[in-house]
N, C-alpha and C positions, 0 to 999 in steps of 0.2 A: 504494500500500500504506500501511498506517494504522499507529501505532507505538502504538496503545495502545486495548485494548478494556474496554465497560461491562458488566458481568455482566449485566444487566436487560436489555440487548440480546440476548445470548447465546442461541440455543437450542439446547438439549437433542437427542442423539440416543442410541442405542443404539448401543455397541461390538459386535462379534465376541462379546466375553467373555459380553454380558449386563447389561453396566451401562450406568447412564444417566451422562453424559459432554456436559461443555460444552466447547468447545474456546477458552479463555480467550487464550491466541496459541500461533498455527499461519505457517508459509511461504505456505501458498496463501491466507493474508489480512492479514497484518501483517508489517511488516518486518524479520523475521528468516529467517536461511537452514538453521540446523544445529540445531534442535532445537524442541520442542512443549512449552507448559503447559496440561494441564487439569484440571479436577475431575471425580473420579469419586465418584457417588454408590451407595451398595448399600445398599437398603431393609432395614429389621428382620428376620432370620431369612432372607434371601437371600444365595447364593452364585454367586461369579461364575463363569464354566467356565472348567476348567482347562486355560492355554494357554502359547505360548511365541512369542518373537519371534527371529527366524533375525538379525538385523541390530542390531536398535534396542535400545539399553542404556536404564534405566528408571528414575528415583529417583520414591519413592512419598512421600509426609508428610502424616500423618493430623492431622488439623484439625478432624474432631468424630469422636464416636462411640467405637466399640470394637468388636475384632472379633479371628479367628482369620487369621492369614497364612499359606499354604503357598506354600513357594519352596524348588524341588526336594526334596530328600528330606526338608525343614525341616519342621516346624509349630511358630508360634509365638503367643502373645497381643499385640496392636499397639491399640495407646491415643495418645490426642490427645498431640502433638512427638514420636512414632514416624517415625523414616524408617529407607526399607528401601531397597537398594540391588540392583536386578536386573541382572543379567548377559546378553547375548544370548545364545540359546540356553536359558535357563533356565525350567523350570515354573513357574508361577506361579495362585494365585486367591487368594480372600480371603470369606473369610465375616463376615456382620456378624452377632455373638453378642451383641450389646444391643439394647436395647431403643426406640432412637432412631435417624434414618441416620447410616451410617458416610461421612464425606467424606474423601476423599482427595486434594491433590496429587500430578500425575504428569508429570511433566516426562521427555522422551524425547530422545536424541538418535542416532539423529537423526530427526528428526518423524514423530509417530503414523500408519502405514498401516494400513489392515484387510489389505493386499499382504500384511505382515509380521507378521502375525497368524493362525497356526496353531492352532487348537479340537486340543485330544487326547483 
C-alpha cells in the first residue's frame, strides 16, 4: 500500500450521486484504514441526487466554484473555504449555481462505499 497519491495519476469515476469523483486516498489503495479523501466535481448548472449514507459521517470543503447545498431540511449558499459537516443518516446534494465547476473536498469516515450510498 502506497502512502501518498499524484492527482495526474488519478482517474475519475462517477459516484451513486452523479458526480465525477477522484478518489485522492482510499483503504483499498493507500495506507490508511478509517476514512476516505476525494474531490468531487459538479459541472455548471448540475445537480447531484439527492442521497444519504446509513454509516459514513462526511466533511465537504469547497475549493472552487459556488453552488446551492441541501443537507436535510437545510438549503444553503456554499462558496470557496465553505465546509459543511454531514451526519450519517443525513440528506444530502448540492447544486453548482455558477458558472464555473464547483470542487469539492470530501473526506468520509469511515471510507466512501457506493454499499452506503442510498439515491432517494
Amino acid at each position: 500500500m502506497t502512502q501518498r497519491s499524484a492527482y495526474r495519476e488519478i482517474a475519475p469515476y462517477i459516484t451513486k450521486d452523479g458526480s465525477q469523483i477522484r478518489e485522492l486516498l482510499h483503504p483499498e489503495q493507500h495506507a490508511i484504514r478509517q476514512q476516505s479523501l476525494a474531490e468531487a466535481i459538479v459541472p455548471p448548472g448540475a445537480t447531484t441526487l439527492l442521497h444519504r449514507h446509513a454509516v459514513t459521517e462526511e466533511i465537504y470543503h469547497v475549493t472552487q466554484g459556488s453552488g446551492e447545498m441541501t443537507l436535510g431540511d437545510e438549503k444553503f449558499a456554499i462558496a470557496v473555504g465553505d465546509s459543511i459537516a454531514i451526519a450519517p443518516g443525513t440528506p444530502h446534494c448540492v447544486s453548482n449555481t455558477g458558472s464555473t465547476a464547483l470542487h469539492i473536498l470530501c473526506c468520509c469516515a469511515p471510507a466512501y462505499s457506493h454499499a452506503d450510498t442510498e439515491l432517494l
